[in-house]
N, C-alpha and C positions, 0 to 999 in steps of 0.2 A: 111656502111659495108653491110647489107643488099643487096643495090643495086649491089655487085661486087662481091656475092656471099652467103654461108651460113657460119654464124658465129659459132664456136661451141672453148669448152675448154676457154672461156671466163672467166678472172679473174679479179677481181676489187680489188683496194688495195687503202687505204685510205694513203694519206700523212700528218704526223703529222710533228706538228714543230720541227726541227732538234735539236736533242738531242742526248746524249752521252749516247747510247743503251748498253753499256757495265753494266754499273751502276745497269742495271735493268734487265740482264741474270741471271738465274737460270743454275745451271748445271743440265742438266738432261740427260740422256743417254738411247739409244735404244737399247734391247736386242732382235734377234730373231732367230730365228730355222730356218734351212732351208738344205734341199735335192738337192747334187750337188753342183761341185766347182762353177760353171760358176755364178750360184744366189749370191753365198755365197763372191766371187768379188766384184759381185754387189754392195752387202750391205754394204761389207770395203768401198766399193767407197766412197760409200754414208754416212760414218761416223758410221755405226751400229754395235754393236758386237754380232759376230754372234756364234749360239752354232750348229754345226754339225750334220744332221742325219744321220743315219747310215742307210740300205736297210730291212724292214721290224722291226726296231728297234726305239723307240721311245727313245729322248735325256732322261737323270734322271733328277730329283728334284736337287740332287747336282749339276750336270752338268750348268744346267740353272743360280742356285744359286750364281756358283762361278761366271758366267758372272754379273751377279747383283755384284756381291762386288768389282768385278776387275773395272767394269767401274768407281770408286770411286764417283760415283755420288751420291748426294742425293737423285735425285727423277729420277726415270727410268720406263720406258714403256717395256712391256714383249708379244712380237708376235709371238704367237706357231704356226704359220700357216699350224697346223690342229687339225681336231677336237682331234683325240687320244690324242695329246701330251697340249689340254686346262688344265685336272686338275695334269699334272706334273707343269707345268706354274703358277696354282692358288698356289698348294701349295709351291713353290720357293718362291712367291711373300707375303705368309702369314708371311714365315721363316724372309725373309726380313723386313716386315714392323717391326715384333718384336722386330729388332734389330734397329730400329729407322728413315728407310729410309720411303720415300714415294715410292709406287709401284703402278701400274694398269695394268692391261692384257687386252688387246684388244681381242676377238676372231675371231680372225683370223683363218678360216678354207682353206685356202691354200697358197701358195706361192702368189699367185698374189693380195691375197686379202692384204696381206703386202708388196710388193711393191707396192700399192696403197695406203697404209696409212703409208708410209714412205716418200711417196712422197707431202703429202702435212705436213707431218710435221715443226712443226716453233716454234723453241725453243725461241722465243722471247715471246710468248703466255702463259698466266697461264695455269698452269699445267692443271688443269679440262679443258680449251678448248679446249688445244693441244689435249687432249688423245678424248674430245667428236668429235674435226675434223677431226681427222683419224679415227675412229671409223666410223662414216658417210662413209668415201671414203672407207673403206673396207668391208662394206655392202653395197656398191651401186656399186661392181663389183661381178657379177656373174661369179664363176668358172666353169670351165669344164675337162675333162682330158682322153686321149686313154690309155688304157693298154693292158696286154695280159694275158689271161685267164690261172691261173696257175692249176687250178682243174676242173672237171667238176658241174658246179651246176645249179639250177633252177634259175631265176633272173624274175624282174616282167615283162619282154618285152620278156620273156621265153627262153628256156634249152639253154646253152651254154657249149662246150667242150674246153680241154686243147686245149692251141693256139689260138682260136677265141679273135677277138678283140671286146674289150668291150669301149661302151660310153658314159661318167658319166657327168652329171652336178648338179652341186650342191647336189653332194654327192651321187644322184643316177643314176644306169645305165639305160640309157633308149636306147641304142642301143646294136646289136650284130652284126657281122660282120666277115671280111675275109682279109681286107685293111683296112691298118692302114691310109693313106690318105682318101676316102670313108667315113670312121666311123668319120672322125676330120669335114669333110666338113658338114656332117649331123648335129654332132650336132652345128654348128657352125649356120648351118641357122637355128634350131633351137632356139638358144640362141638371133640371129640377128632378127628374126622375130617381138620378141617384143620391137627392138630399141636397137640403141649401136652406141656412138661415137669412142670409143676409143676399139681396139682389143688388146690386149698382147699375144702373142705366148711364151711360154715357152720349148724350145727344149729338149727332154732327149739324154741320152747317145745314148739310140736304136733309134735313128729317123732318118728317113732312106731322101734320095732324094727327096722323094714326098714330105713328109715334110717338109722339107727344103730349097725347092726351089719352088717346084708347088703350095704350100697352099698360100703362100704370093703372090703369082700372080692370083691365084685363086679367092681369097678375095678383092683386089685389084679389078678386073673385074666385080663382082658379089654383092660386097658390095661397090661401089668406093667412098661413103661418109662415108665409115669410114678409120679411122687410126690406122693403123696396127705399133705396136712394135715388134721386135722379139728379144729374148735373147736366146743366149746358154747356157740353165741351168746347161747339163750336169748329171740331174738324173737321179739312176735308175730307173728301175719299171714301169717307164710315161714316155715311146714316147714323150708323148705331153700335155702341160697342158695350158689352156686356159683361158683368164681373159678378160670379156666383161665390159663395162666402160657406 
């Protein structure tokens, strides 16, 4: 492999003697929060139940709660993919165990950081594994994300006014700007400077052309050893939200 190129996303899987794996499923079931129809697909896709955010509004304790009960599973995983909405999460998941389920929240502080620990989920895994290897994959993807400055304030990369674009990773702004493409590529090399195989683009509602078309070809050129996902998330608020792998 080596010789015909560079290997990366490499997975190793052990094969045990063939057995009747039915026998030895747990039910367990994924609950997670997410911003925008387009993610929120995704995650039916992918077998998840998902609890709706709404545009500067964090899901409730009931809200999350009743996806805990409806999944009728015993033991369930709870991905608030951000930070605001972790201790509506904690406490859904206290209500829950109360009642006799098994429950853990992963903290997940964005969207990508739980489609990255949705992705390596493997419900054939004891519960404790399952929840410590997605937990891993969703700390070992750095978020980032463009928005639009709804006030005027002081920021630590200094003053920004209504309308300027701001650019945040891992929760803090460290850019200001005028282009919403410009401010995505920045922190992007940014975030690639220290290493990244894997890129995930997450599209919002407002993401314009550049976005859309230019940044994946941009990245492509500029980064060509990494691999670029792009989904249409569909949400508000964020242009663009970013997940480095």
């Amino acid at each position: 492999a080596m010789a015909a190129g560079r290997p990366h996303r490499i997975r190793i899987t052990h094969l045990e003697p063939v057995v009747d794996i039915r026998a030895h499923i747990v039910q367990r079931a994924l609950v997670a929060v997410s911003h925008g129809p387009g993610v929120a697909a995704l995650l039916q896709d992918a077998g998840v139940a998902v609890v709706p955010a709404k545009a500067r509004q964090r899901p409730s304790t009931k809200e999350i709660l009743d996806a805990i009960g409806l999944s009728h599973a015993a033991e369930v995983i709870v991905l608030p993919s951000d930070s605001d909405t972790r201790g509506v999460a904690e406490a859904a998941a206290g209500q829950a165990r109360a009642d006799g389920l098994r429950v853990s929240v992963i903290p997940t502080r964005s969207i990508v950081q739980t489609l990255a620990a949705v992705a390596v989920h493997d419900p054939i895994l004891h519960f404790d594994d399952d929840v410590v290897s997605m937990t891993r994959a969703a700390g070992a993807t750095h978020y980032g994300a463009v928005t639009i400055a709804s006030r005027a304030a002081l920021t630590t990369v200094g003053p920004c006014d209504v309308g300027d674009v701001l650019g945040l990773v891992d929760g803090d702004i460290v850019a200001v700007g005028s282009d919403l493409a410009s401010v995505a590529r920045g922190i992007l090399d940014g975030m690639l400077a220290v290493g990244g195989e894997l890129v995930t683009l997450v599209l919002g509602a407002d993401a314009d052309a550049d976005l859309r078309d230019d940044l994946p070809e941009w990245l492509a050129s500029q980064h060509p050893l990494t691999e670029v996902v792009v989904h249409d998330g569909g949400q508000p608020l964020w242009p663009l939200i970013v997940g480095v792998e």
